[in-house]
LUMBA-79484 format. One record per residue (C-alpha): residue number from 1; residue in one letter; x, y, z. Coordinates in Angstrom, 1 decimal, always signed. Example, Ala and Ser with C-alpha at 12.3 -4.5 7.8 and 13.67 -1.06 7.14 Angstrom:
BEGIN
{node 1,'A',{+12.3,-4.5,+7.8}}
{node 2,'S',{+13.7,-1.1,+7.1}}
***
This chain:
BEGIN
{node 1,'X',{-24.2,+101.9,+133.7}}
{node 2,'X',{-23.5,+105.2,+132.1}}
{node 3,'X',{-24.3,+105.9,+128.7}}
{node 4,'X',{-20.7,+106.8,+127.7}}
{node 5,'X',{-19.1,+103.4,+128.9}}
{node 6,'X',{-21.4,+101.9,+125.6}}
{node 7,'X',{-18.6,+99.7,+123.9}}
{node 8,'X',{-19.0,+96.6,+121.2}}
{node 9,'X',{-18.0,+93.1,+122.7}}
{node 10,'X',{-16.5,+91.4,+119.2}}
{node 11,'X',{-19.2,+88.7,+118.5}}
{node 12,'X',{-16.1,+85.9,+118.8}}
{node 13,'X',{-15.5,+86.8,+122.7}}
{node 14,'X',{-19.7,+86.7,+123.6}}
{node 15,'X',{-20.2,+83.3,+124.8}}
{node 16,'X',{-23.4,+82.1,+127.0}}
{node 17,'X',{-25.4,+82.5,+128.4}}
{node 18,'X',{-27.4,+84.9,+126.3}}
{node 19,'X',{-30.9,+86.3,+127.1}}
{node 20,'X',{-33.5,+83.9,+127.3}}
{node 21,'X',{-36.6,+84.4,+125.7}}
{node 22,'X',{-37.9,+86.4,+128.5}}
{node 23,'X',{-34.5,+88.6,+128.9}}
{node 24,'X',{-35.0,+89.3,+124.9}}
{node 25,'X',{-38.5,+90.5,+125.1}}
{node 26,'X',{-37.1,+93.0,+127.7}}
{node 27,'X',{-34.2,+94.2,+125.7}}
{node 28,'X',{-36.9,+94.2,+122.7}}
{node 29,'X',{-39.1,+96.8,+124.6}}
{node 30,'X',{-36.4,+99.1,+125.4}}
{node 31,'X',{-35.1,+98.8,+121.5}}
{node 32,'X',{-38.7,+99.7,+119.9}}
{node 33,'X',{-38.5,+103.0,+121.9}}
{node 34,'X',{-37.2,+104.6,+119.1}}
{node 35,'X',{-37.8,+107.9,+117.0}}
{node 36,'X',{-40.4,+106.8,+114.2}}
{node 37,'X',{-41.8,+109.7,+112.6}}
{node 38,'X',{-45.4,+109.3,+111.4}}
{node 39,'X',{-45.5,+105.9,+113.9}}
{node 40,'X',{-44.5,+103.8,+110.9}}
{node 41,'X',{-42.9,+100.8,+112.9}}
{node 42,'X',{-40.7,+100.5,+110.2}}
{node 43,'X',{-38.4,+97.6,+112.0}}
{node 44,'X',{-38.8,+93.9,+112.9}}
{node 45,'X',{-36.9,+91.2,+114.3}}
{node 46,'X',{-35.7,+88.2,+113.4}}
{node 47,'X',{-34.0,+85.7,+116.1}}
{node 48,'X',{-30.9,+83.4,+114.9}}
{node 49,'X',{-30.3,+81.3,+118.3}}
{node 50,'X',{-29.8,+77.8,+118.7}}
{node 51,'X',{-29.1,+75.4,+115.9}}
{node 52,'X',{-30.4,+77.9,+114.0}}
{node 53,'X',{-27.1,+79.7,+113.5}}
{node 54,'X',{-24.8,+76.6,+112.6}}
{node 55,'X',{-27.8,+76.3,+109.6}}
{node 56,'X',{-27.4,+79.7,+108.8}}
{node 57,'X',{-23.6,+79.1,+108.6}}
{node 58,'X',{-23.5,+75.8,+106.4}}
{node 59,'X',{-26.2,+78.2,+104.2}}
{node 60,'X',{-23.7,+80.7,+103.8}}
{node 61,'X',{-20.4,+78.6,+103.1}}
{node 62,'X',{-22.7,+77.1,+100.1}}
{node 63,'X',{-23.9,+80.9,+99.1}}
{node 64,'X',{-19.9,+81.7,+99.2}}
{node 65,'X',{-19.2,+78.1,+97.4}}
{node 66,'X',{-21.5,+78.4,+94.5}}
{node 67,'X',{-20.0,+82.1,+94.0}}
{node 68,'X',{-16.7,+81.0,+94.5}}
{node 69,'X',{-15.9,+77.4,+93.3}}
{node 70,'X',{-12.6,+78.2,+94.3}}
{node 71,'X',{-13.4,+79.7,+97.7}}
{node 72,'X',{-10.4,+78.6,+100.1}}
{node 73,'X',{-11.6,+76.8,+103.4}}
{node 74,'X',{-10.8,+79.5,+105.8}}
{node 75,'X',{-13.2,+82.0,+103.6}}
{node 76,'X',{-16.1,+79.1,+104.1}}
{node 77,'X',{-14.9,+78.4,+107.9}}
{node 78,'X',{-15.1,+82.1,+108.5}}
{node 79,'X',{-18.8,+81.8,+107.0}}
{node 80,'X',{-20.0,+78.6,+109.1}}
{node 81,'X',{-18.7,+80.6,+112.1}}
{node 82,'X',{-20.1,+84.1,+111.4}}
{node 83,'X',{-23.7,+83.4,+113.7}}
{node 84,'X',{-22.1,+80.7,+115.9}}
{node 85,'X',{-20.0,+82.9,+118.9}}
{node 86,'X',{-22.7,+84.5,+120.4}}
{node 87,'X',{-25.6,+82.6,+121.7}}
{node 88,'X',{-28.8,+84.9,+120.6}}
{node 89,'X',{-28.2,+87.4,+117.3}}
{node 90,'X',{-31.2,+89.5,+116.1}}
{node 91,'X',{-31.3,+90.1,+112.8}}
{node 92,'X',{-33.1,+94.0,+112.7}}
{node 93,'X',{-34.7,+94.8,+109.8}}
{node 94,'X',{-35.7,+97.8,+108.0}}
{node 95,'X',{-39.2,+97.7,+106.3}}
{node 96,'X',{-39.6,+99.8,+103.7}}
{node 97,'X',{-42.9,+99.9,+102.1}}
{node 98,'X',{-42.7,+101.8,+99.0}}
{node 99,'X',{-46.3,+103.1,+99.2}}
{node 100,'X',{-45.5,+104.8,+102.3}}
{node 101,'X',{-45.0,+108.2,+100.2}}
{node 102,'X',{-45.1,+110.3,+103.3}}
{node 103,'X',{-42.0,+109.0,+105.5}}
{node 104,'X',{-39.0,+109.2,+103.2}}
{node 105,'X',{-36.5,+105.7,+103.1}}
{node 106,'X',{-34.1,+107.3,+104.9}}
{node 107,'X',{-36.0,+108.7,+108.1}}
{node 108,'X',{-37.5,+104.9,+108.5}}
{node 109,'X',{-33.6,+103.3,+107.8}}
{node 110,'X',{-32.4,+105.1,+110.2}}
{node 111,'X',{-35.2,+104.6,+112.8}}
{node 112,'X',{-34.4,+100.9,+112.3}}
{node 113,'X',{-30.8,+101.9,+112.8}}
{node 114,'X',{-31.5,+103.5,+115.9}}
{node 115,'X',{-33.5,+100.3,+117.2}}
{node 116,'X',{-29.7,+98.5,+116.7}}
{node 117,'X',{-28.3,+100.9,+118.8}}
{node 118,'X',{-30.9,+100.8,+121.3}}
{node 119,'X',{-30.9,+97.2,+121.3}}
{node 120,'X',{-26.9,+97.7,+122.2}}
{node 121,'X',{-27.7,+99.7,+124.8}}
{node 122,'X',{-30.0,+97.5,+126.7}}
{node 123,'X',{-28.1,+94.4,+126.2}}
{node 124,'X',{-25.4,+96.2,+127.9}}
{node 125,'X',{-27.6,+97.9,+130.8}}
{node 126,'X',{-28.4,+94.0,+131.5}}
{node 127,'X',{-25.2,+92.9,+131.8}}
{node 128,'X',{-24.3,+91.5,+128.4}}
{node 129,'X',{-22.3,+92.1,+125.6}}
{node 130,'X',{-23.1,+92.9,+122.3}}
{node 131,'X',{-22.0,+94.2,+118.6}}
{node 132,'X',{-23.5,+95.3,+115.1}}
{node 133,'X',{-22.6,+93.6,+112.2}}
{node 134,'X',{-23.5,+93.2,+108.9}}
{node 135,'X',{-21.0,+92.0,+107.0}}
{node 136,'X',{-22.2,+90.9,+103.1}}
{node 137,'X',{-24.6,+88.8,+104.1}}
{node 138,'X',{-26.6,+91.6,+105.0}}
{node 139,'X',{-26.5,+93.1,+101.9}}
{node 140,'X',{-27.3,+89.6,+99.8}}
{node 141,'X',{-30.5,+88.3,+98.4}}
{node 142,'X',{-30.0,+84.4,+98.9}}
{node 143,'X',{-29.3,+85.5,+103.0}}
{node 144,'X',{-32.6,+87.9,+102.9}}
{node 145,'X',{-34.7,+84.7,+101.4}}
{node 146,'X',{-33.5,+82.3,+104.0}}
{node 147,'X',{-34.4,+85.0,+106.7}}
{node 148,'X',{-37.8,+85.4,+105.2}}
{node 149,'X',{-37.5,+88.9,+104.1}}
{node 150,'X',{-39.8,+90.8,+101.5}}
{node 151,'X',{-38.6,+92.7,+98.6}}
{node 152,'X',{-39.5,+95.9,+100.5}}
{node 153,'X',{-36.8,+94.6,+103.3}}
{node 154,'X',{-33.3,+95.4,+104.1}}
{node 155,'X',{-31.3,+94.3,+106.9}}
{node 156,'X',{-30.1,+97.2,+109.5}}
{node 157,'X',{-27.8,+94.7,+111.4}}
{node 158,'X',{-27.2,+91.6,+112.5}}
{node 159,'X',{-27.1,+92.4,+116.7}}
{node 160,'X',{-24.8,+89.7,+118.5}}
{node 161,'X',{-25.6,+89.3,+122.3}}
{node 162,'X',{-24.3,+87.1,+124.5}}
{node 163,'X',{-21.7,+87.0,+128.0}}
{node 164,'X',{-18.1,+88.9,+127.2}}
{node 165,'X',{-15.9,+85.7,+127.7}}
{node 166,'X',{-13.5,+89.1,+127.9}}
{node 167,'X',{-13.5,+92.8,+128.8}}
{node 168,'X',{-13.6,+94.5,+125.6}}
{node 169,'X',{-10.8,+97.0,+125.4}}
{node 170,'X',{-11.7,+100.9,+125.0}}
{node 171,'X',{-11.1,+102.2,+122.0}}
{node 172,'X',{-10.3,+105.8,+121.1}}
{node 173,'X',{-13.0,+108.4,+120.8}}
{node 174,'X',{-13.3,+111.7,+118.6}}
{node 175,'X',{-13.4,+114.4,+120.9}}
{node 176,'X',{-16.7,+115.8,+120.3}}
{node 177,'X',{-15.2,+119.7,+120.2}}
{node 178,'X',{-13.5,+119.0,+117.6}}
{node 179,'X',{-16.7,+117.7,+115.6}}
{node 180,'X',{-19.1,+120.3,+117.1}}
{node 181,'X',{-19.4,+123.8,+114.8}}
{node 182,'X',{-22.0,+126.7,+115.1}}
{node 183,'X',{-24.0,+127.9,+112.2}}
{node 184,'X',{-23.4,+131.2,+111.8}}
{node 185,'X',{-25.3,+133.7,+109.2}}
***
């Protein structure tokens, strides 16, 4: 498939099946081929399949309800859904060991970031559909305890992959001319 058909599935039209455990690995090795300056590694996955991701869900309508007392039901549905549509989501995360003074933060965020997008694209070249979310529960420290994450850890995306129950419409795309501009001195 070529590179410039990539597009996200929405996470609520992937349904199974979804890789299996050997189909993951394979998507896994193409997604750790990734720039990593100073061979840092500075990514790791974290698999929310199964009954895993209604758990996640119920732990995340609490999170919202003990925020919110006065959350309505469709915030809290909305949260006991979020990891339920597709059947496999990998959580990517960024590792960012602070005494690592020789790769800045942001070169090893944004080799994780690029092990999202090259998780995408493999998920795709196999046949399934997939998107990159995050969402706030990437971004909250009750969601980074229950997924086991260190201090040093920040979530890169959560990467939905399952079966497109639909074609996912294109979308509009810049025109890369008009984004492209020549240094001149």
């Amino acid at each position: 498939m070529p590179l410039d058909f990539r597009r996200s599935v929405p996470a609520r039209q992937l349904g199974e099946p979804g890789p299996d455990e050997a189909m993951l690995l394979r998507l896994l090795r193409s997604a750790v081929r990734v720039p990593d300056h100073g061979k840092r590694v500075p990514f790791r996955f974290v698999r929310i399949a199964g009954e895993a991701r209604a758990r996640l869900g119920e732990a995340l309508a609490a999170i919202t309800l003990r925020r919110d007392p006065a959350a309505g039901e469709a915030v809290l549905d909305k949260d006991r859904q979020r990891f339920s549509h597709a059947p496999v989501v990998v959580a990517v995360v960024a590792v960012l060991d602070p005494a690592d003074t020789q790769i800045p933060d942001q070169e090893r965020l944004l080799t994780a970031g690029c092990a999202c997008f090259a998780l995408l694209q493999a998920a795709q070249s196999f046949g399934f559909g997939a998107c990159w979310l995050t969402g706030w529960p990437a971004y909250d420290e009750d969601v980074r305890a229950l997924l086991g994450l260190t201090a040093h850890d920040t979530i890169a995306g959560f990467i939905h992959i399952g079966t497109p129950v639909l074609e996912a419409p294109e979308r509009e795309r810049p025109d890369p001319r008009a984004l492209l501009s020549d240094l001149v001195l």
